[in-house]
C-alpha positions as CSV (number, residue, x, y, z in Angstrom):
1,X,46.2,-144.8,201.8
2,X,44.1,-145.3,205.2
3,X,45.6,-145.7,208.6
4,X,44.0,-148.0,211.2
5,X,44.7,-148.5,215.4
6,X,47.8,-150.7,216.1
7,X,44.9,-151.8,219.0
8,X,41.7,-151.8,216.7
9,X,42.0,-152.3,213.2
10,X,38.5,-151.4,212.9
11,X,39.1,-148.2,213.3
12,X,40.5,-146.9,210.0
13,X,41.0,-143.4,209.5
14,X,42.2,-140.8,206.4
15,X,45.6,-139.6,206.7
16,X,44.2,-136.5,207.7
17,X,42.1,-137.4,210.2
18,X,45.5,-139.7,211.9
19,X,46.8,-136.2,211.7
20,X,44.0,-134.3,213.1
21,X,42.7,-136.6,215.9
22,X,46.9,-137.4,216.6
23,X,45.7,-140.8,218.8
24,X,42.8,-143.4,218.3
25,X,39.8,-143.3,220.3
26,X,41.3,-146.5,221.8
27,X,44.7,-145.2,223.3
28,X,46.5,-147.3,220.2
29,X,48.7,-145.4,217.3
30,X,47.8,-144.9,213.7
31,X,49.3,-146.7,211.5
32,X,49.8,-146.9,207.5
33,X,47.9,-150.2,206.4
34,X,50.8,-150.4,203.7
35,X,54.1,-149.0,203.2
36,X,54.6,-147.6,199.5
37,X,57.7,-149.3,197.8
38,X,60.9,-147.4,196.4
39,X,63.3,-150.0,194.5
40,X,66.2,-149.1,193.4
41,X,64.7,-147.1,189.9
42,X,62.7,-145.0,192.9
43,X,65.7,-144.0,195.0
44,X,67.8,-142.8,191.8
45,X,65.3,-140.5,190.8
46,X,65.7,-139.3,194.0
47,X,69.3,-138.3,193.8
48,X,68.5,-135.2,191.7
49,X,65.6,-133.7,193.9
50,X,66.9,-132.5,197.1
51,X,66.0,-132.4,200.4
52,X,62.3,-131.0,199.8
53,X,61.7,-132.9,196.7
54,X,62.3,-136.2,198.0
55,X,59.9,-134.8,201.0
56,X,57.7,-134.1,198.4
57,X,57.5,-137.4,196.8
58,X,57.0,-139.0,200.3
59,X,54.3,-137.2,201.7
60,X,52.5,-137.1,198.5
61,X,52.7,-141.0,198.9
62,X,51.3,-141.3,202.3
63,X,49.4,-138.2,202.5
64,X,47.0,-139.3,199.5
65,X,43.7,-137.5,200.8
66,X,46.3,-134.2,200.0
67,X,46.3,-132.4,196.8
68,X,49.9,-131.9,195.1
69,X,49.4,-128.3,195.8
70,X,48.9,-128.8,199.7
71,X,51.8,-130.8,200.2
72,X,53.9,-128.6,198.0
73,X,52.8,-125.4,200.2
74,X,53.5,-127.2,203.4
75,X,56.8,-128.6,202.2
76,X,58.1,-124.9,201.2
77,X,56.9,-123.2,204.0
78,X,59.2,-125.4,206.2
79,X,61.9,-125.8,205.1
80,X,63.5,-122.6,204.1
81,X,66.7,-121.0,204.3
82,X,66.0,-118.5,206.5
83,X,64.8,-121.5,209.2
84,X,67.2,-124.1,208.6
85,X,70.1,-122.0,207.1
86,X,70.7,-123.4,204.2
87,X,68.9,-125.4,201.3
88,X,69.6,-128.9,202.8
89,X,68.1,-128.7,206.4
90,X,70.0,-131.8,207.1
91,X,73.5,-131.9,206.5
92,X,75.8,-135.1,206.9
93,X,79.8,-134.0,208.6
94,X,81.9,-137.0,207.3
95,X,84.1,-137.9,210.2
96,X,86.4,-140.5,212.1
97,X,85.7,-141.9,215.9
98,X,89.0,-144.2,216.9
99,X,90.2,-144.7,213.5
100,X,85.9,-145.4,211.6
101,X,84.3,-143.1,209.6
102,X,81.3,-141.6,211.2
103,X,78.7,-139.7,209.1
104,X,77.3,-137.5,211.3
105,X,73.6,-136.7,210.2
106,X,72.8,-133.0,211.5
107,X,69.7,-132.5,212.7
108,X,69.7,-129.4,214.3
109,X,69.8,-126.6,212.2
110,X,66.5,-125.2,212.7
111,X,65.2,-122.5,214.8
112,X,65.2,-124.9,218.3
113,X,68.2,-126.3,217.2
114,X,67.1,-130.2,218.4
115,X,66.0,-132.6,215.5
116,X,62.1,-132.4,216.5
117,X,62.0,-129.0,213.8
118,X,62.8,-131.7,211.2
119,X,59.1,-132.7,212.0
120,X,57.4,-129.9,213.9
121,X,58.3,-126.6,211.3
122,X,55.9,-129.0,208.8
123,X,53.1,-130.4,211.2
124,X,51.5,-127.2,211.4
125,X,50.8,-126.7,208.1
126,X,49.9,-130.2,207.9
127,X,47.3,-129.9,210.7
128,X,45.7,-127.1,209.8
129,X,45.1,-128.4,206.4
130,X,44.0,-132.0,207.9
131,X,41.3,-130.0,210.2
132,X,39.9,-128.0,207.5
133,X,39.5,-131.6,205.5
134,X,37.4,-133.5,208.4
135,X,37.2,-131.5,211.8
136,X,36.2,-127.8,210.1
137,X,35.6,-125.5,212.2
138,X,36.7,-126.7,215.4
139,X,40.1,-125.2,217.2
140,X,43.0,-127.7,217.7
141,X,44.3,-128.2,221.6
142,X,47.7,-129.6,220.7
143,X,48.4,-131.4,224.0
144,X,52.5,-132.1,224.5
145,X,54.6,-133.8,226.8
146,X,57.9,-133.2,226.7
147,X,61.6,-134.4,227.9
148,X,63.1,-131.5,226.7
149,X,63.3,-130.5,222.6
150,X,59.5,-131.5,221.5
151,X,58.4,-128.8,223.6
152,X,60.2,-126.1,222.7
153,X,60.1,-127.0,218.5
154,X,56.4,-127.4,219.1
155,X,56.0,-124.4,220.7
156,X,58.1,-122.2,218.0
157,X,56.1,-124.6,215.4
158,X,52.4,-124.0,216.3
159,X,52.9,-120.3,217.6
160,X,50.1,-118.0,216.4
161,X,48.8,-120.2,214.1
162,X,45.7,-120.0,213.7
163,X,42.7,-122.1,214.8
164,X,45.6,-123.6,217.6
165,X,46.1,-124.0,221.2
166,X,49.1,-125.4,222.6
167,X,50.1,-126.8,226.0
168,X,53.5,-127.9,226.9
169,X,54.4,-130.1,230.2
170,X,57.8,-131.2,231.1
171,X,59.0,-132.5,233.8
172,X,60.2,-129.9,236.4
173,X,63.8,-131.5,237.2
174,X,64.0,-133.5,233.8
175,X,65.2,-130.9,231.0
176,X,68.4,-128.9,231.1
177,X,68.3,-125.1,232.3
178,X,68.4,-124.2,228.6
179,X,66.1,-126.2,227.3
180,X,63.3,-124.9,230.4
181,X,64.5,-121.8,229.6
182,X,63.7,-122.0,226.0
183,X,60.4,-123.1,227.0
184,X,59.6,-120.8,229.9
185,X,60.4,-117.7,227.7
186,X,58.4,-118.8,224.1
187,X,56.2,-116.0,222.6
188,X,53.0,-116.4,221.1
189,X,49.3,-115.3,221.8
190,X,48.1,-119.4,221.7
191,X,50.6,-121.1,223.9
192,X,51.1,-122.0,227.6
193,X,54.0,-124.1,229.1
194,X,53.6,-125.8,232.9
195,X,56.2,-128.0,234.9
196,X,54.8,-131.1,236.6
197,X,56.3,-132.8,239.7
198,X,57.6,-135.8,238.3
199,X,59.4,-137.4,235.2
200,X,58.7,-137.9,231.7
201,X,56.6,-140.3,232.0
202,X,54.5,-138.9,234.1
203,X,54.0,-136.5,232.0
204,X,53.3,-138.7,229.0
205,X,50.6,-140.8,231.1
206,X,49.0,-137.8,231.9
207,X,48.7,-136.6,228.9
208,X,47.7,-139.8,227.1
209,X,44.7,-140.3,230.5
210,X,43.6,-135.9,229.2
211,X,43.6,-137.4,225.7
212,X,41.4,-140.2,226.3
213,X,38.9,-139.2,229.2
214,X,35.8,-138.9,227.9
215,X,34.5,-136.0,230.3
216,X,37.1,-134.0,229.2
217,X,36.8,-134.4,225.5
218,X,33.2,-133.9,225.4
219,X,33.7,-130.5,227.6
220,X,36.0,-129.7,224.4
221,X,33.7,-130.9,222.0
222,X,31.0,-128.5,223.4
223,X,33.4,-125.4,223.2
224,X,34.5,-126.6,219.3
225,X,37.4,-127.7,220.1
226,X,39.3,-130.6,219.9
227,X,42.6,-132.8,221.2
228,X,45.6,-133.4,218.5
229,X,49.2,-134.1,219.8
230,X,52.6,-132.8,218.6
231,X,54.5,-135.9,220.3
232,X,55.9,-138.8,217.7
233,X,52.7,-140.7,218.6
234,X,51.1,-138.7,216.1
235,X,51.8,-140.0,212.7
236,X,52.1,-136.3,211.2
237,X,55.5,-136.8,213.0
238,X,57.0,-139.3,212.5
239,X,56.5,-139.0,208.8
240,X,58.7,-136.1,207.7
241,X,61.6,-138.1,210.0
242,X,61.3,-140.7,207.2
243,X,62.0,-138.2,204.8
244,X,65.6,-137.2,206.4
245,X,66.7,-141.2,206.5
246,X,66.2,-141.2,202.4
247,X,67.6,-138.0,201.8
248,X,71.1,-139.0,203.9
249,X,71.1,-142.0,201.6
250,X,71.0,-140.2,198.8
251,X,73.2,-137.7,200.1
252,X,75.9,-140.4,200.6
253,X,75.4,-141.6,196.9
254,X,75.5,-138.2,195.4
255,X,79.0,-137.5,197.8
256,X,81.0,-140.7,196.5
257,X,80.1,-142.2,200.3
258,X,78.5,-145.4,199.0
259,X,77.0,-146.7,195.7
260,X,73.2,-147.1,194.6
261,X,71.9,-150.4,196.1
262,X,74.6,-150.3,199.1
263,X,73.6,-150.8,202.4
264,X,74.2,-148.6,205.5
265,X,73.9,-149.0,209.3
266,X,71.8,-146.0,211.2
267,X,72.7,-145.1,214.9
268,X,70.0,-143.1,216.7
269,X,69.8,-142.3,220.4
270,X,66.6,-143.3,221.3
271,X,64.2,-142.4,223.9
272,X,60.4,-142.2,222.8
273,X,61.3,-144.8,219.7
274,X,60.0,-142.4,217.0
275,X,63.4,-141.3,215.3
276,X,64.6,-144.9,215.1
277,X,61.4,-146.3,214.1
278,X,61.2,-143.6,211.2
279,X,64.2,-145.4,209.8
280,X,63.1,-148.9,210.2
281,X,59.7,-147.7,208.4
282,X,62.1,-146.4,205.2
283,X,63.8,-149.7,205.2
284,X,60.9,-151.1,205.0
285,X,59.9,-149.2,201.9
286,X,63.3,-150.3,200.4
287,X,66.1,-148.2,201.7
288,X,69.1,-150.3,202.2
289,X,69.7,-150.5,205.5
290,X,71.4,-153.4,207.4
291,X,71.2,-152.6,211.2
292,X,69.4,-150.4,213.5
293,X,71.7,-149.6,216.4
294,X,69.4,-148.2,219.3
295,X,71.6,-146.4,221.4
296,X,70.2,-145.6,224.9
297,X,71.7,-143.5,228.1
298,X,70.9,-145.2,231.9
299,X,67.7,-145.8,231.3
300,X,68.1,-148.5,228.9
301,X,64.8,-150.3,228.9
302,X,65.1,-150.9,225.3
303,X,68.3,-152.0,225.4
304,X,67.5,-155.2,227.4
305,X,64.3,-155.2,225.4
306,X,66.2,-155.6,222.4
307,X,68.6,-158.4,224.1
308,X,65.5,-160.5,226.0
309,X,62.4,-159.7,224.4
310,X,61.3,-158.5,228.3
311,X,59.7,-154.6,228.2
312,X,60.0,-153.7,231.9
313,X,59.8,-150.5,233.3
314,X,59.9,-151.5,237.1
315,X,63.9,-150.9,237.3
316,X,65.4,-147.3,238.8
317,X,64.9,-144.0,236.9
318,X,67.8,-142.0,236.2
319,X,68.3,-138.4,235.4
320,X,71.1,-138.2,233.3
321,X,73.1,-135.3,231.3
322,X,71.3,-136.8,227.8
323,X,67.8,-135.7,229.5
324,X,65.9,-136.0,226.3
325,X,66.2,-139.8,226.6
326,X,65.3,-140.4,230.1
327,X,62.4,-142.6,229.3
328,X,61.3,-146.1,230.5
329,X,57.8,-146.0,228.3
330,X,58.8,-145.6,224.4
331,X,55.4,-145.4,223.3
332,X,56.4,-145.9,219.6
333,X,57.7,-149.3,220.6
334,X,54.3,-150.0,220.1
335,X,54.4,-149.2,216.2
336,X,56.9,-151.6,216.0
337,X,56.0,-154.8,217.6
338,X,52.4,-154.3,216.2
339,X,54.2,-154.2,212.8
340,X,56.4,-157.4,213.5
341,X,53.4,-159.7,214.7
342,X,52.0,-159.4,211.8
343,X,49.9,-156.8,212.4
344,X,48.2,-158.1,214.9
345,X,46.4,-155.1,217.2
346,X,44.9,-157.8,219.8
347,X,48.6,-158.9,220.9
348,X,49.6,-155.3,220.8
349,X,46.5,-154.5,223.0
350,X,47.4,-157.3,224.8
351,X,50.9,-156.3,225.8
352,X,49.9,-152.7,226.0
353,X,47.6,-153.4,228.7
354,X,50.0,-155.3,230.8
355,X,52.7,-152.7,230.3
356,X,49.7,-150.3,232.1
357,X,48.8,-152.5,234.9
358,X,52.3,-154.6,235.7
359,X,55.0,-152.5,234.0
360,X,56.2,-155.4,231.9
361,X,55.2,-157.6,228.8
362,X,56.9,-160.3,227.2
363,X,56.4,-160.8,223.8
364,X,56.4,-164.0,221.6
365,X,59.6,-165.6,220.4
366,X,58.9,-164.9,216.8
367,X,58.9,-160.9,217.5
368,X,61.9,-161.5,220.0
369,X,63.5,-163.2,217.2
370,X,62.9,-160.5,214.1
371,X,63.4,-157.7,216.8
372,X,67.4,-158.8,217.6
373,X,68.2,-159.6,214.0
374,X,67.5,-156.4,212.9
375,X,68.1,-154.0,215.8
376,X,71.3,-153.9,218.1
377,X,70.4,-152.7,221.7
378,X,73.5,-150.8,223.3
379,X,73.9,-147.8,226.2
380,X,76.4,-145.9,228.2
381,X,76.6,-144.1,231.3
382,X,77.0,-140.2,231.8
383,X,80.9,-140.9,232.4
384,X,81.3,-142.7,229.6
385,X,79.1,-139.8,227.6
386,X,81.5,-137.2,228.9
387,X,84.3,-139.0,227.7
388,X,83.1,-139.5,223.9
389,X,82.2,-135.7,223.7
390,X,86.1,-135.1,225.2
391,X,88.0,-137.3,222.4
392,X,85.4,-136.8,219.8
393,X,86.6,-132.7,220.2
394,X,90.3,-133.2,220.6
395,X,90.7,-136.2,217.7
396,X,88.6,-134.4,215.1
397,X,88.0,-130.7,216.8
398,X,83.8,-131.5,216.5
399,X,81.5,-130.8,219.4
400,X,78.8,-132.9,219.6
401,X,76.1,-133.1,222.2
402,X,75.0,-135.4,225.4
403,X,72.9,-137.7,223.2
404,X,74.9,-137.5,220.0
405,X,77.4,-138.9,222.4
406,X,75.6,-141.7,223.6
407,X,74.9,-142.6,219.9
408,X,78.6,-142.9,219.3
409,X,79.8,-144.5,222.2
410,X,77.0,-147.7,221.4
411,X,78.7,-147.6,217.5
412,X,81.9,-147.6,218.7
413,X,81.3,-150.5,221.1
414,X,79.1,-152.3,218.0
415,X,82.1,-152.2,216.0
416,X,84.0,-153.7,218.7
417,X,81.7,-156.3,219.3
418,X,80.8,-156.7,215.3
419,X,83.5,-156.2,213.9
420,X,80.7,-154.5,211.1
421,X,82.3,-151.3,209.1
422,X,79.0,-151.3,207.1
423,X,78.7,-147.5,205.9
424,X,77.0,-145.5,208.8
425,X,74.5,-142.7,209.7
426,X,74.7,-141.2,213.1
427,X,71.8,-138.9,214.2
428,X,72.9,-135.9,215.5
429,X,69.8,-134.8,217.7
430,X,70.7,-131.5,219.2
431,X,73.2,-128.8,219.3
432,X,75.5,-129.0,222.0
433,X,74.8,-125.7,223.2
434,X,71.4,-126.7,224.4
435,X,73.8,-129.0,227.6
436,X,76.2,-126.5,227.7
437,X,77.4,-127.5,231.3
438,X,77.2,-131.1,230.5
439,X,79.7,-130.6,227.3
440,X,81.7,-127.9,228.8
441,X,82.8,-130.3,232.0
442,X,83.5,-133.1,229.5
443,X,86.2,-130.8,228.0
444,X,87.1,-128.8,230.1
445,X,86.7,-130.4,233.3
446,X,84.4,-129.4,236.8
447,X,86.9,-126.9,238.3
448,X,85.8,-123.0,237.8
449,X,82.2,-123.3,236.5
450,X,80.9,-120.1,235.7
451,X,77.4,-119.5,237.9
452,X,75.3,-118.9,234.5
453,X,73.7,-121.1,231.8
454,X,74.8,-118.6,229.2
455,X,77.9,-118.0,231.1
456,X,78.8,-120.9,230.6
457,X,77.8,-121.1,226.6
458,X,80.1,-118.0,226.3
459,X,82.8,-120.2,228.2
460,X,82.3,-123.2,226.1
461,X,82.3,-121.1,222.6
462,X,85.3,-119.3,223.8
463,X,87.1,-123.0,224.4
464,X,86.2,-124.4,221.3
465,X,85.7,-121.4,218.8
466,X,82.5,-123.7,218.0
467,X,79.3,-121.1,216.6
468,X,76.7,-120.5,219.2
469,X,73.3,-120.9,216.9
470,X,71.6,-117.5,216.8
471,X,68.3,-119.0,217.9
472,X,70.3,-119.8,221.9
473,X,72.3,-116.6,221.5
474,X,69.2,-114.8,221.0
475,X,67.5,-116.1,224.7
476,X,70.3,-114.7,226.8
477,X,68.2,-111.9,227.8
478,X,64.6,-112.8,227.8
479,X,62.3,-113.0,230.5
480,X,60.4,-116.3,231.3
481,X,57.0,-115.8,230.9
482,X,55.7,-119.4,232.5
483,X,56.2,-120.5,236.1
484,X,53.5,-123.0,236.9
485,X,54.2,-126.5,238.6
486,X,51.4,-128.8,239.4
487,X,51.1,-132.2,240.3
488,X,50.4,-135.0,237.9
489,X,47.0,-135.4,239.2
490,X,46.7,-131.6,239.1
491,X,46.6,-131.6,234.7
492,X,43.3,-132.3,233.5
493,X,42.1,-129.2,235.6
494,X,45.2,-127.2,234.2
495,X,44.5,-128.0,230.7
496,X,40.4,-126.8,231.4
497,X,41.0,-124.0,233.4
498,X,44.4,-122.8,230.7
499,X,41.6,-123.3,228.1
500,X,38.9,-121.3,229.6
501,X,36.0,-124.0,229.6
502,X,36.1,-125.3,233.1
């Protein structure tokens, strides 16, 4: 299988160089020039392999230029008990929002606790073996911008490993105090971790302007090293989030849920795009699913997207209590719309570029058209949020977090609207720990806050006898080890002079 540019399908690339090189020399997204096909023979001989055999038999599918033996190493190395606590890294928790069923796809059992380990405990091991197959040699400079989780699971991800650098920027007031805190306290010989003054997108500019800027890569290429990314936009990514789609499905067969052959809905609050493009991208291989309900916070850019066919980010930011999905550029939109105009990478280009220079594209009524029969575009405010998290806990006695919230608020209002009961899959992206404050006030009100972060974790677990994960318990008393703030102009000489080479 070879990947090509959603904005130059001349450029066509091995799997593990779209892994290695993480963005084309273009600014565009690798892409899979097919999809592989699982009928309904395919997904039963699924049902008996678990969660890292039907990883297994998806990566070996896409990642042909592997041997069985490579992906087999990376797929064991993962996923293990000890990192995910248990031999299914992503269970399902079957249960009711006003009166529905709700199967609640757990994302967040690994050692971050946000659904980005799904992806970035296996990218490593994917990397490394992709830069031994075309870039030998040379170190990787994994390059990250982050809103909150990607940082941190790509920081505990590529730690130590060898032949790796990693740099994480997030934006200084955009995370959550545990999720900086995470970040500002990670260990490991290869990393760094810098706050820039702006918001996520900033970041994400800046870092896609350092990944492109040939001055800067060729300063890299003269000290052997190289640019790769960690975000979604690198397809070693969004791949293993394809596998957790497939497994819940055959997760619901094997639990008496649904039968073989029966459709689904999947919810996923969306920021970036990746996690609910993953699912479209299985659907497209032949999972049954039947709607895509993207579920946004404040900043729902996609959300009137979805409605108008209109991509405009020239509307007010917000910083909300679901940080991780205060975006106005999804970058993975791209993926998509390059997909549903027939894979055409001179439109894609085209509304690409006027999304850079006007902050807006419109794209043709066809792509409007297959976009709004297959997606539903919904979002909800922080109020709103705070009151999902508050009758979620007392009806059913489950915590949930800021963006899991969102995701079932938009379902809940779909069903209203629908009147659709089609079996669903919620994405469950982060452990409410990680917005303690946020989840606390929803149940328990403002009034007498303790000062603390980890004050008020011990507050929250004392309320609601819910488990703190070990991996947030374990921070309490760690010392930060990163300070830096620059300015968005300021990171291409951060990145150098973090490096060494300027």
């Amino acid at each position: 299988m070879l990947y090509n540019s959603t904005e130059n399908k001349n450029e066509v690339v091995s799997a593990s160089q779209a892994i290695a090189q993480g963005i084309s020399k273009d600014g565009g997204l690798f892409v899979p020039q097919e999809l592989p096909k699982y009928d309904i023979d395919t997904l039963k001989e699924l049902l008996s392999l678990g969660y890292k055999g039907i990883a297994k038999k998806v990566f070996s599918d896409f990642l042909t230029d592997f041997t069985a033996e490579e992906i087999d190493e990376c797929v064991e190395k993962a996923y293990t008990v000890e990192k995910f606590g248990g031999e299914n890294p992503a269970p399902i928790a079957y249960k009711k929002f006003n009166g529905n069923d709700v199967n609640i796809l757990e994302l967040w059992h690994g050692p971050t606790c946000a659904f980005k380990d799904m992806a970035l405990q296996i990218l490593p091991h994917l990397l490394t073996k992709s830069l031994k197959k075309t870039n030998d040699g040379k170190d990787a400079v994994i390059l990250v911008a982050t809103s909150g989780d990607t940082g941190k699971a790509a920081l505990e991800g590529f730690k130590d490993v060898d032949h790796t650098k990693i740099l994480v920027f997030y934006p200084v007031d955009g995370v959550s105090p545990m999720q900086k805190h995470q970040m500002n306290t990670q260990e490991g010989a290869n990393v760094n971790v810098c706050a820039i003054e702006g918001n996520f997108d900033d970041a994400q500019t800046g870092v896609k302007k350092i990944f492109t800027t040939a001055e800067i890569n060729e300063v890299l290429h003269n000290n052997n090293m190289m640019f790769s990314s960690a975000n979604s936009i690198n397809w070693g990514r969004l791949l293993p989030q394809i596998v957790y789609y497939i497994a819940s499905y055959c997760e619901l067969v094997n639990d008496g849920k649904i039968k073989l052959g029966d459709k689904i809905n999947v919810v996923v609050p969306t920021g970036n795009f990746g996690n609910i493009l993953a699912s479209y991208y299985a659907c497209c291989m032949g999972l049954p699913i039947n709607k895509f309900i993207c579920a946004s916070n404040s900043n729902n850019v996609l959300t009137d997207f979805i409605n108008s066919g209109v991509y405009d980010k020239n509307r007010q930011f917000y910083t909300t209590i679901s940080p991780s999905m205060d975006i106005l550029v999804s970058s993975n939109l791209e993926r998509l719309l390059y997909k549903l105009s027939g894979d055409n990478d001179a439109v894609t280009a085209e509304w690409m570029t006027a999304l850079k220079t006007s902050g807006k594209y419109t794209v043709s009524e066809e792509v409007k058209n297959a976009v709004t029969s297959a997606f539903y575009g919904g979002c909800c405010d922080d109020e709103e949020t705070k009151k999902v998290i508050a009758k979620f806990f007392k009806e059913e006695g489950y915590l949930c977090d800021t963006h899991t919230a969102v995701a079932v608020s938009v379902y809940d209002k779909y069903v209203q609207e629908t009147g659709d009961k089609t079996p669903v899959v919620i994405a469950s992206t982060a452990s409410p720990y990680k917005f303690s404050r946020a989840v606390l006030t929803a149940v328990n009100g403002e009034d007498n806050l303790p000062e603390t972060e980890f004050e008020m974790v011990d507050m929250l677990n004392k309320l609601t006898g819910v488990e703190i994960p070990a991996p947030l318990a374990s921070l309490k008393d760690k010392k930060a080890r990163f300070s830096d703030v620059v300015k968005v102009n300021e990171m291409p000489d951060y990145v150098l002079s973090s490096l060494g080479v300027k």
